[in-house]
N, CA, C and O atoms as CSV, one atom per row, in Angstrom:
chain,resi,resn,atom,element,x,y,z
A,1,UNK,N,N,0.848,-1.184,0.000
A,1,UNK,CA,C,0.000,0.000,0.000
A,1,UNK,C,C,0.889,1.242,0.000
A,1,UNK,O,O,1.567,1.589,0.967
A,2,UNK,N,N,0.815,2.004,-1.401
A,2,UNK,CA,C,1.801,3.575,-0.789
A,2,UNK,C,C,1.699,4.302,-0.426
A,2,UNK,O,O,0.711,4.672,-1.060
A,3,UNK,N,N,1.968,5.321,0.440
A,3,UNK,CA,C,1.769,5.917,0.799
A,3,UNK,C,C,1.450,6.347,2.245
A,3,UNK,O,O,1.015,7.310,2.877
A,4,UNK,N,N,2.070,4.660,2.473
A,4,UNK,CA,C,1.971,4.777,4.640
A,4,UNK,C,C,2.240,5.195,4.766
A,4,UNK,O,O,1.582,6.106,5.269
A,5,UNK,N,N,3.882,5.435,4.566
A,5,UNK,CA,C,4.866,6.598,5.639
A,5,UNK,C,C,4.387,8.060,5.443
A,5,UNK,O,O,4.831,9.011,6.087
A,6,UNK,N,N,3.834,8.105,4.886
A,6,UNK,CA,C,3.388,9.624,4.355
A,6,UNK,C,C,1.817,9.838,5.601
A,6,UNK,O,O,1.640,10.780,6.375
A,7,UNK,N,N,1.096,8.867,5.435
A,7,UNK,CA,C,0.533,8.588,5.955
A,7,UNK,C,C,0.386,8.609,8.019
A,7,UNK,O,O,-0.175,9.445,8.727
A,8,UNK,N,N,1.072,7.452,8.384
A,8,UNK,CA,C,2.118,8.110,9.649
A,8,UNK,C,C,2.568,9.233,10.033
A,8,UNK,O,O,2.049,9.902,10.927
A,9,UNK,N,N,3.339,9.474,9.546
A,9,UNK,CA,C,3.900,11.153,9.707
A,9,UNK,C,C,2.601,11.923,10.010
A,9,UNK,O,O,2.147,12.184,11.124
A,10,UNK,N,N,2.010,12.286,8.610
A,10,UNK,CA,C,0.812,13.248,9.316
A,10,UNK,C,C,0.264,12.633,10.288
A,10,UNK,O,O,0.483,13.320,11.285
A,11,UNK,N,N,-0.353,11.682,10.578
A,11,UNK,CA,C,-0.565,11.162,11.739
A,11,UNK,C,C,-0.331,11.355,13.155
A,11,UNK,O,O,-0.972,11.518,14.194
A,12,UNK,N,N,1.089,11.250,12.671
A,12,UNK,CA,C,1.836,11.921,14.343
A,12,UNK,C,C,2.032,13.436,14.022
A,12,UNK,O,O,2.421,13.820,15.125
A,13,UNK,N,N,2.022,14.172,13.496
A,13,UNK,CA,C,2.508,15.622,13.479
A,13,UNK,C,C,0.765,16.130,13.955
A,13,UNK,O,O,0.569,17.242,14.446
A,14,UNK,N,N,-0.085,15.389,13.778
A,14,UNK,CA,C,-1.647,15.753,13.849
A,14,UNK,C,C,-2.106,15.679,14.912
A,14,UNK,O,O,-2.911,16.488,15.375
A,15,UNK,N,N,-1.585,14.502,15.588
A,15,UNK,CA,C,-1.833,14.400,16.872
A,15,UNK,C,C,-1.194,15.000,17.775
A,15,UNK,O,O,-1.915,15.471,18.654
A,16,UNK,N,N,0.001,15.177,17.901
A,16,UNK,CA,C,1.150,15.799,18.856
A,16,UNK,C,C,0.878,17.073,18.728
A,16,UNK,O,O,0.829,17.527,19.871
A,17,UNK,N,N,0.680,17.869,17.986
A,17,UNK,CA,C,0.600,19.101,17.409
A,17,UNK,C,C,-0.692,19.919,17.989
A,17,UNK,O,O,-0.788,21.121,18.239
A,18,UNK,N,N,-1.344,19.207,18.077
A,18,UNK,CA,C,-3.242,19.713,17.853
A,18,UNK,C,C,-3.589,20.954,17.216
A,18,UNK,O,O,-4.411,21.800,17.566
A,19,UNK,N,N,-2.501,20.904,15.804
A,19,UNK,CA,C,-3.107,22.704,15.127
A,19,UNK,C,C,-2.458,23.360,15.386
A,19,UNK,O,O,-2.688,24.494,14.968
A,20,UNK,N,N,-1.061,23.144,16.333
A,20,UNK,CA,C,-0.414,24.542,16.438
A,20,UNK,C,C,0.830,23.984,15.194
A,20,UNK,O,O,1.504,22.962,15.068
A,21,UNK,N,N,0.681,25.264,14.421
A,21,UNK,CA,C,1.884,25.245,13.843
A,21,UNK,C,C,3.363,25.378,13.893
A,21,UNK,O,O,4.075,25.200,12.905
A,22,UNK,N,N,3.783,25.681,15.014
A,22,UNK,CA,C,4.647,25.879,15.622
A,22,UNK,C,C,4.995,24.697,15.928
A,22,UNK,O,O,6.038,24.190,15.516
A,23,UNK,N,N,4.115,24.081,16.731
A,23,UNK,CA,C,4.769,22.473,17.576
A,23,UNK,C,C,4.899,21.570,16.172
A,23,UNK,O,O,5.604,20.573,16.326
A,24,UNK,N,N,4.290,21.759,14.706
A,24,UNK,CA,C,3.864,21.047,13.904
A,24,UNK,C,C,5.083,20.967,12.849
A,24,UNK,O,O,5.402,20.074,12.065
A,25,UNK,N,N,5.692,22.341,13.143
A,25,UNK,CA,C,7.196,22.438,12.480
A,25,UNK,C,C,8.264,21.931,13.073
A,25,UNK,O,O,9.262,21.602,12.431
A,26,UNK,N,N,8.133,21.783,14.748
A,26,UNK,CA,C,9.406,21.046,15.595
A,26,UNK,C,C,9.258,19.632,15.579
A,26,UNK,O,O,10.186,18.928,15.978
A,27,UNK,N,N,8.130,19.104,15.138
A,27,UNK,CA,C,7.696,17.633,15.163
A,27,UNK,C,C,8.374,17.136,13.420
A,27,UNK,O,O,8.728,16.038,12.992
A,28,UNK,N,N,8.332,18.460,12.793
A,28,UNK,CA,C,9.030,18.265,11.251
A,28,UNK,C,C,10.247,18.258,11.435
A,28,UNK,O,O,10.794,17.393,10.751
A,29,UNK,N,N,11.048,18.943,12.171
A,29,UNK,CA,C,12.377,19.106,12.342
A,29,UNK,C,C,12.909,17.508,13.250
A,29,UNK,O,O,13.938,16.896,12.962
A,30,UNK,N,N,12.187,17.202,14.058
A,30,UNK,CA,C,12.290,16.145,14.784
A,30,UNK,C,C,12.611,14.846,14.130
A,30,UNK,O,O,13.465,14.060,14.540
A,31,UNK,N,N,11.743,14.659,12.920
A,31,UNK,CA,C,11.413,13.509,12.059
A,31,UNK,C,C,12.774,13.744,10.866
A,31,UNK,O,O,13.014,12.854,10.050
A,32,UNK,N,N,13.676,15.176,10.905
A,32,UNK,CA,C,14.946,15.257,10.140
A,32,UNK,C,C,16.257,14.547,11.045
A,32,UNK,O,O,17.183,13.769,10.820
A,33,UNK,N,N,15.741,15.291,12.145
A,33,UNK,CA,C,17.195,15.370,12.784
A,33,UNK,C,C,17.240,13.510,13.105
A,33,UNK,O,O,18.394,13.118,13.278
A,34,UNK,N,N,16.382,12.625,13.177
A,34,UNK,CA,C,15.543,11.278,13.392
A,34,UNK,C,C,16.212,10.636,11.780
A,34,UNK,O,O,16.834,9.581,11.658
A,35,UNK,N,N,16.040,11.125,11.224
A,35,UNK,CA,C,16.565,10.946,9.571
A,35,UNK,C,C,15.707,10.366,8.631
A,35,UNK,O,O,15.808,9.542,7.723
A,36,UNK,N,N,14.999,10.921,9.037
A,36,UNK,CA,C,13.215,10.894,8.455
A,36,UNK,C,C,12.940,12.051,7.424
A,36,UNK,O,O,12.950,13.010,8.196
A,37,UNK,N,N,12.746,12.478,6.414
A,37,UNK,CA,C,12.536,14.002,5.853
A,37,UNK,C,C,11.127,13.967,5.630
A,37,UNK,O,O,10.939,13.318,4.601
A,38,UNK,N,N,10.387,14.239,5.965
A,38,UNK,CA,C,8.800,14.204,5.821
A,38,UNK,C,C,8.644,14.574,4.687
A,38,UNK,O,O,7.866,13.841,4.077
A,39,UNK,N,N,9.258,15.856,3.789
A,39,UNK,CA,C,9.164,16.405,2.354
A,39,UNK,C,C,9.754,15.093,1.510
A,39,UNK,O,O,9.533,15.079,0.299
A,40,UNK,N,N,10.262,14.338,1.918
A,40,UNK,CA,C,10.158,13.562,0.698
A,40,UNK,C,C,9.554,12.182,0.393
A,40,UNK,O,O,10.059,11.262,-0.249
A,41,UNK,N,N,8.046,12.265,1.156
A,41,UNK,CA,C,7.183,11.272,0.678
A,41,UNK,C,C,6.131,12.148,0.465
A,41,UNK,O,O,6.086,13.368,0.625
A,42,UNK,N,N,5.092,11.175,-0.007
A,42,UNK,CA,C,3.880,12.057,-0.980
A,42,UNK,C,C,3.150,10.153,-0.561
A,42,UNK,O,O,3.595,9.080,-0.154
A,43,UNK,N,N,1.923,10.700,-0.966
A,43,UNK,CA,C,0.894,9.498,-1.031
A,43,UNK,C,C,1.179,8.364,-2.227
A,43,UNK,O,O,0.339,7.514,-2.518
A,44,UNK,N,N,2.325,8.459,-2.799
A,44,UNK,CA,C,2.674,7.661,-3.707
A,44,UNK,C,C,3.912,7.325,-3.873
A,44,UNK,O,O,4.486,6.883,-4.868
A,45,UNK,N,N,4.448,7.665,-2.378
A,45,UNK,CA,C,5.497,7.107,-2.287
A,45,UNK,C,C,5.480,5.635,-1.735
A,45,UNK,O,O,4.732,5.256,-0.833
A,46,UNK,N,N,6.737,4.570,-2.632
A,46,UNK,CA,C,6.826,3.367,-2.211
A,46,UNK,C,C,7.104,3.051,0.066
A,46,UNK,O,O,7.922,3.692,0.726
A,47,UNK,N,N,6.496,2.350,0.441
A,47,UNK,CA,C,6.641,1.629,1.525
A,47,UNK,C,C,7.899,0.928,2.025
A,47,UNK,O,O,8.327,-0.200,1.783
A,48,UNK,N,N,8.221,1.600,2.548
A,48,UNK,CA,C,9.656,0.645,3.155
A,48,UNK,C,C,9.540,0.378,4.719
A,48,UNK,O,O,9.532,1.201,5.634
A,49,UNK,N,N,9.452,-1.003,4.763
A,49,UNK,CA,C,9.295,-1.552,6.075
A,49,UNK,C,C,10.263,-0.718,7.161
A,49,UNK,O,O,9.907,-0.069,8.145
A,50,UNK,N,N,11.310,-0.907,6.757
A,50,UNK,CA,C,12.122,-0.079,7.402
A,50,UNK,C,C,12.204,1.113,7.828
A,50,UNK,O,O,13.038,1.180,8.731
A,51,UNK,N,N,11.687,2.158,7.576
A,51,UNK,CA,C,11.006,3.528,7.615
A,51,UNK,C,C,10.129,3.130,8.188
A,51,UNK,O,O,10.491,3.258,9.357
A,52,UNK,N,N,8.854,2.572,8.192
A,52,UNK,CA,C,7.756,2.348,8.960
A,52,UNK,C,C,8.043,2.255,10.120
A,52,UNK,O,O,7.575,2.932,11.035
A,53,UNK,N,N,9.335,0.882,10.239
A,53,UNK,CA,C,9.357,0.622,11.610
A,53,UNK,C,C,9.866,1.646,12.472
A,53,UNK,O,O,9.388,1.805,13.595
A,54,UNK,N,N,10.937,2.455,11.964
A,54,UNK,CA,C,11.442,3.564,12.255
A,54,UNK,C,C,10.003,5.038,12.718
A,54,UNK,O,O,9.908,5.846,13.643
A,55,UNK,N,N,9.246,4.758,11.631
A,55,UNK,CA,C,8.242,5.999,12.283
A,55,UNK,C,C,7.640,5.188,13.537
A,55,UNK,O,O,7.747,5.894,14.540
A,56,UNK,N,N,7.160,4.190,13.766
A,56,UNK,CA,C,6.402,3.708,14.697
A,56,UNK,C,C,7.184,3.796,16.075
A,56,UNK,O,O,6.652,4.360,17.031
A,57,UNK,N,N,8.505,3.212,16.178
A,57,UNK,CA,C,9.407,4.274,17.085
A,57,UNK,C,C,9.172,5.170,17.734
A,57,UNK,O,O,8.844,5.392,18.899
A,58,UNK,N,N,9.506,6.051,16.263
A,58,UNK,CA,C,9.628,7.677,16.827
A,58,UNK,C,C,7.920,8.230,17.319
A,58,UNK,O,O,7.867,9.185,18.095
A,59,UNK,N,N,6.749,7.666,16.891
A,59,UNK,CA,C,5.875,7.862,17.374
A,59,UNK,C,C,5.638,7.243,18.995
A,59,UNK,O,O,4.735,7.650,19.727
A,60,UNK,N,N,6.265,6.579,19.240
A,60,UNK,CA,C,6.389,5.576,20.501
A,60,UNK,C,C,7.004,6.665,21.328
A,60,UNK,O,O,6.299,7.217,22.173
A,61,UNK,N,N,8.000,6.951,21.196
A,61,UNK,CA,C,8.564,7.984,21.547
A,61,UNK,C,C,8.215,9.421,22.294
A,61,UNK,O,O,8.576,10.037,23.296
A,62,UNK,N,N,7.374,9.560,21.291
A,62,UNK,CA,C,6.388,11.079,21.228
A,62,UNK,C,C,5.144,11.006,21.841
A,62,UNK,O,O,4.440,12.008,21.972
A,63,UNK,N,N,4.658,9.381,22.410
A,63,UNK,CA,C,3.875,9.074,23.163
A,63,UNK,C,C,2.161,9.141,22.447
A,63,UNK,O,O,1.026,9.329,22.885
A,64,UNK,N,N,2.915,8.812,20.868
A,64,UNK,CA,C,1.215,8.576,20.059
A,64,UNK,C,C,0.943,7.649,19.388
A,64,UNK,O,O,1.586,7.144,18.468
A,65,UNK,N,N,-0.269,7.308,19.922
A,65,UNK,CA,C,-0.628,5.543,19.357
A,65,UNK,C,C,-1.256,5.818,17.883
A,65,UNK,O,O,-2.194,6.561,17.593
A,66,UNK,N,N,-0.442,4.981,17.021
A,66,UNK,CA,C,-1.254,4.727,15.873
A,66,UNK,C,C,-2.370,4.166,15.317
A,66,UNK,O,O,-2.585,4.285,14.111
């Protein structure tokens, strides 16, 4: 299915965030410095288990259930 990790991400930036844009850009910066680039998936980007497992992590982390 493509477009999980893309998927995820907003997920957690949606939840953690609740609308503030501010927290919504440090949760973007978070997912870089993590070695994650959120800008470079799209809903048609291919699935890599590996990335997944990696976002589910960092959402673990951030204390948000998927």
């Amino acid at each position: 299915m493509a477009g999980k990790i893309k998927e995820i991400i907003d997920s957690v930036i949606s939840k953690r965030s609740n609308g503030n844009p501010m927290v919504a850009k440090a949760l973007e910066t978070k997912f870089i410095i993590k070695g994650i680039n959120p800008g470079d998936y799209s809903n048609n980007s291919e699935d890599d288990p590996l990335v997944i497992k990696k976002l589910e992590d960092i959402a673990k982390q951030l204390g948000v259930s998927l």
